[in-house]
C-alpha positions as CSV (number, residue, x, y, z in Angstrom):
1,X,-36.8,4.8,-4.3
2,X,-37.1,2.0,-1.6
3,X,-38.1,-0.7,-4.3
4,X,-34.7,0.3,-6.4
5,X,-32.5,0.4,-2.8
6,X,-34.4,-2.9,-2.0
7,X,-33.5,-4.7,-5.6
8,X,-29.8,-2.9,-5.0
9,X,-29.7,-5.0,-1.7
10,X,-31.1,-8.3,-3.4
11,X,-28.6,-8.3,-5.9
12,X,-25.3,-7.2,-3.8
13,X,-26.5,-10.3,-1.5
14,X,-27.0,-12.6,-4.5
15,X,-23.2,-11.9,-5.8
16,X,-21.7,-11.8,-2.4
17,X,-23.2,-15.6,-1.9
18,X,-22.0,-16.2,-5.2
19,X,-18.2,-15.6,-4.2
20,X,-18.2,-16.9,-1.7
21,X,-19.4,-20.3,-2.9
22,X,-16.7,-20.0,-5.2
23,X,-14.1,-19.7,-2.7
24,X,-15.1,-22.4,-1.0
25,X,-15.3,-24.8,-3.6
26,X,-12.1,-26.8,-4.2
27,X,-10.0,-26.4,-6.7
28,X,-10.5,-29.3,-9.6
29,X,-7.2,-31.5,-9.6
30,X,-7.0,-35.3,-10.7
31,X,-8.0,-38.5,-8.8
32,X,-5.4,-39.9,-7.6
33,X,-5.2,-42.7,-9.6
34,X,-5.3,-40.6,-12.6
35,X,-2.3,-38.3,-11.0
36,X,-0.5,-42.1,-10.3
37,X,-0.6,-43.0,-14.1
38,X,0.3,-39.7,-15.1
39,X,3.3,-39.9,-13.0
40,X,4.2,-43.4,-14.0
41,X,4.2,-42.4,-17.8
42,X,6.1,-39.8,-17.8
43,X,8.8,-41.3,-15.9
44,X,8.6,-44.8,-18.3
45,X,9.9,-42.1,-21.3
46,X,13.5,-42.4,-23.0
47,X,13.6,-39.0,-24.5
48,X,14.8,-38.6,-28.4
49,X,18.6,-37.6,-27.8
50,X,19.1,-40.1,-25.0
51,X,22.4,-42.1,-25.7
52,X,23.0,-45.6,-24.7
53,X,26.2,-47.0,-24.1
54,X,26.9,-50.3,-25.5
55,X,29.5,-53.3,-25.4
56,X,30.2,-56.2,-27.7
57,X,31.7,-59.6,-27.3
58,X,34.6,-58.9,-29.4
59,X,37.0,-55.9,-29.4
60,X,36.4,-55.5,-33.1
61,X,34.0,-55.7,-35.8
62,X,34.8,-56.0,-39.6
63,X,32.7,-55.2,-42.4
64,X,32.8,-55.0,-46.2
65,X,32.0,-50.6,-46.6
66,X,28.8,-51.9,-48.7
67,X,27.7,-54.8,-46.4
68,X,24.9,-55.2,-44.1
69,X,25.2,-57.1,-41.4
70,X,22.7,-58.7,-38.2
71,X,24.4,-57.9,-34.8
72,X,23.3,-57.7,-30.8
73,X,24.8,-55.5,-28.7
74,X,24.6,-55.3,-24.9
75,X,23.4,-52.0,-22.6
76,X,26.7,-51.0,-20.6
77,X,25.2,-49.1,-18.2
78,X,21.8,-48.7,-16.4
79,X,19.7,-46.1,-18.2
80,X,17.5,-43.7,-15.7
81,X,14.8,-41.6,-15.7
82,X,14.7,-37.9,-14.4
83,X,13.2,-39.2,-11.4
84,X,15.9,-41.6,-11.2
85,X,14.3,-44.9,-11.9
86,X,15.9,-47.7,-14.0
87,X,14.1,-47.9,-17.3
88,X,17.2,-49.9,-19.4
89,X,19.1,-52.3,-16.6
90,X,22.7,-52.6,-17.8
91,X,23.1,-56.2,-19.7
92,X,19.8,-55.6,-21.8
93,X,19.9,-56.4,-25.0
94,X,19.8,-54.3,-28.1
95,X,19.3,-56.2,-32.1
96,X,19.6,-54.6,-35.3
97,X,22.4,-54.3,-38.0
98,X,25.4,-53.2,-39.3
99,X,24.2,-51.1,-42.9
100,X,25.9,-48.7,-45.2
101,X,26.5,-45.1,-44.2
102,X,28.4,-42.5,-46.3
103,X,31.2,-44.5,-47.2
104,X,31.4,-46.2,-44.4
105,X,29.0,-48.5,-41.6
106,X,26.4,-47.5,-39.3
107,X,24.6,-49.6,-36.7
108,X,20.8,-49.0,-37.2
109,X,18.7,-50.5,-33.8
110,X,16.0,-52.3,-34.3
111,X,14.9,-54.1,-30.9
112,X,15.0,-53.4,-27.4
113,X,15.0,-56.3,-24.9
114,X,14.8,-55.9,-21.3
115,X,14.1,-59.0,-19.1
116,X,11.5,-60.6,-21.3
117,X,9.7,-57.7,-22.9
118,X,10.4,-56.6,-26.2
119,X,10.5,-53.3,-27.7
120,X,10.6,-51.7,-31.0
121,X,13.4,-49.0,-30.8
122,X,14.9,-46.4,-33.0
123,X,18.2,-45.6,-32.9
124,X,21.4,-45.3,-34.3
125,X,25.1,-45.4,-34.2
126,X,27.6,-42.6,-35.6
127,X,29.0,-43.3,-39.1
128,X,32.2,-45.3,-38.5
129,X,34.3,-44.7,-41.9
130,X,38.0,-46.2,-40.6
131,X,38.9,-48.4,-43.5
132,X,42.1,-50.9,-43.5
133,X,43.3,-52.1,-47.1
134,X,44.3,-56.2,-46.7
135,X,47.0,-56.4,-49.5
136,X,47.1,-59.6,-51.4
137,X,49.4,-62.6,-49.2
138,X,48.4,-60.6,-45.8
139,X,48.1,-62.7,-42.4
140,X,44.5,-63.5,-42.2
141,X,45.0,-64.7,-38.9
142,X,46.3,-61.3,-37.5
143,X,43.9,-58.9,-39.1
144,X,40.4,-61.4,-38.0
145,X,42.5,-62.0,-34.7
146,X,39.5,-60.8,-31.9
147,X,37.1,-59.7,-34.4
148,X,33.5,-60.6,-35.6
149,X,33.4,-60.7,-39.2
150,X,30.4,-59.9,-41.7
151,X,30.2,-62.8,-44.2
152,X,31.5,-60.2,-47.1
153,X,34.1,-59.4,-45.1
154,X,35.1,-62.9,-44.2
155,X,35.2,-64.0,-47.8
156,X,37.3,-61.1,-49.1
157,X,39.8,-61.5,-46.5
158,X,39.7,-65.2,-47.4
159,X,39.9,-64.5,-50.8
160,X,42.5,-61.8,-50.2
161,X,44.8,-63.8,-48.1
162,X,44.1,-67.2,-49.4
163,X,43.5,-68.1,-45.7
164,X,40.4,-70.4,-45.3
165,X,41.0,-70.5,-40.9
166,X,39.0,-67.2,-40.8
167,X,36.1,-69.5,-41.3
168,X,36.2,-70.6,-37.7
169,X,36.1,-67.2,-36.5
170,X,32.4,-65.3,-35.2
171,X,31.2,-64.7,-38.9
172,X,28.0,-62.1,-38.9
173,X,25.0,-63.5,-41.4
174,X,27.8,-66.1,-42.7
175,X,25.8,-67.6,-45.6
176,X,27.8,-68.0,-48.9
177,X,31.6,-67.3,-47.3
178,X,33.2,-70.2,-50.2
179,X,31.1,-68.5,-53.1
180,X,32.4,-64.8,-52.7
181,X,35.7,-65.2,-51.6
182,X,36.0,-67.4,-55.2
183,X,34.9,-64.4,-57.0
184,X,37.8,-62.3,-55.1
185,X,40.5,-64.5,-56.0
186,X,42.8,-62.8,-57.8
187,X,42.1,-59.4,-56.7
188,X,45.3,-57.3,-55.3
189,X,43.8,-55.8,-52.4
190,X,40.1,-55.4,-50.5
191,X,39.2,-52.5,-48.3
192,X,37.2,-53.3,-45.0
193,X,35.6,-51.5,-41.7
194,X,37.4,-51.6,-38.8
195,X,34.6,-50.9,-36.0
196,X,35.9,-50.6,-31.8
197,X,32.1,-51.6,-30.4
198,X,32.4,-49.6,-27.0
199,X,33.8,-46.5,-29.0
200,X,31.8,-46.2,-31.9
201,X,28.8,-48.0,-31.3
202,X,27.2,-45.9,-28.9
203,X,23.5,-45.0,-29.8
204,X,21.5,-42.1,-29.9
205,X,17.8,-42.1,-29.6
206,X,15.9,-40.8,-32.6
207,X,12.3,-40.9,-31.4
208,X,10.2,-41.3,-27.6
209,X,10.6,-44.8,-26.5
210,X,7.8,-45.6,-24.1
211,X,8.5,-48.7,-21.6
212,X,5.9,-49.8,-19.9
């Protein structure tokens, strides 16, 4: 009897220290400079669904419906993290191009640049399908009047309109403008893209962009 009431004793004593150790013990968090980096990644994230507003040069844009064209657009506005820090400054730079969508265009992002770092991005533009038919004998100068103009475009308006001033105009990719606009010759009417940059070229994010 006073062996068992003794081992008893021994073993309340032995879990008692037990819990007590454990409550003492601090709890496990991380280092601080593990918590910093933590903290500085997550708030270096553009989430998927983040839109970017974006300006352009020129009020419009034209493009053949089937033509792919290089273009640059510029961040209008700072982009911010939850926390409220400034991950795109306003005036960065944003490359890609101008592609077939669904009968229309669609800007397709290819390159982030902020200050001197580069990153890859992926993002895109809504599908912009408002078309404008150029009739044969129409003023070229009044339909490229404040526009950029993707070389396809350039030559059927050309070709179109028989006016060869569009040339001097902000042509997009503008290799072989003489060669295309001879093969529209004679043609009664060409259908182009009418794209308003600030309206319809806003982006949407597609997947995590990490800046760091």
């Amino acid at each position: 009897m006073f062996t068992s009431n003794k081992w008893r004793s021994q073993t309340v004593a032995i879990l008692a220290l037990g819990i007590a150790v454990g409550a003492a013990a601090p709890s496990v968090a991380p280092a601080p400079a593990v918590a910093q980096r933590i903290s500085q990644y997550s708030s270096s994230i553009i989430a998927a669904g983040t839109t970017i507003p974006v300006n352009y040069e020129k009020d419009k844009i034209i493009v053949t419906p089937d033509e792919t064209a290089p273009l640059t657009l510029t961040v209008a506005q700072d982009i911010r993290s939850s926390q409220g820090r400034v991950l795109i400054p306003s005036g960065s730079k944003i490359s890609g191009q101008l592609q077939p969508a669904r009968r229309g265009s669609q800007f397709v992002a290819k390159e982030l640049l902020v200050g001197r770092k580069r990153y890859r991005i992926d993002a895109i533009s809504r599908v912009v399908t408002r078309t404008e038919s150029i009739q044969r004998g129409a003023n070229g100068d009044s339909i490229v009047k404040g526009a950029a103009i993707g070389a396809a475009a350039a030559a059927a308006i050309a070709g179109i309109s028989g006016d060869k001033a569009i040339a001097t105009e902000e042509i997009l990719g503008g290799a072989g403008i003489g060669a295309i606009a001879g093969i529209l010759l004679g043609r009664k009417k060409v259908d182009v893209v009418v794209i308003r940059p600030e309206r319809d070229l806003e982006l949407r994010v597609r997947s995590e962009l990490v800046l760091r």
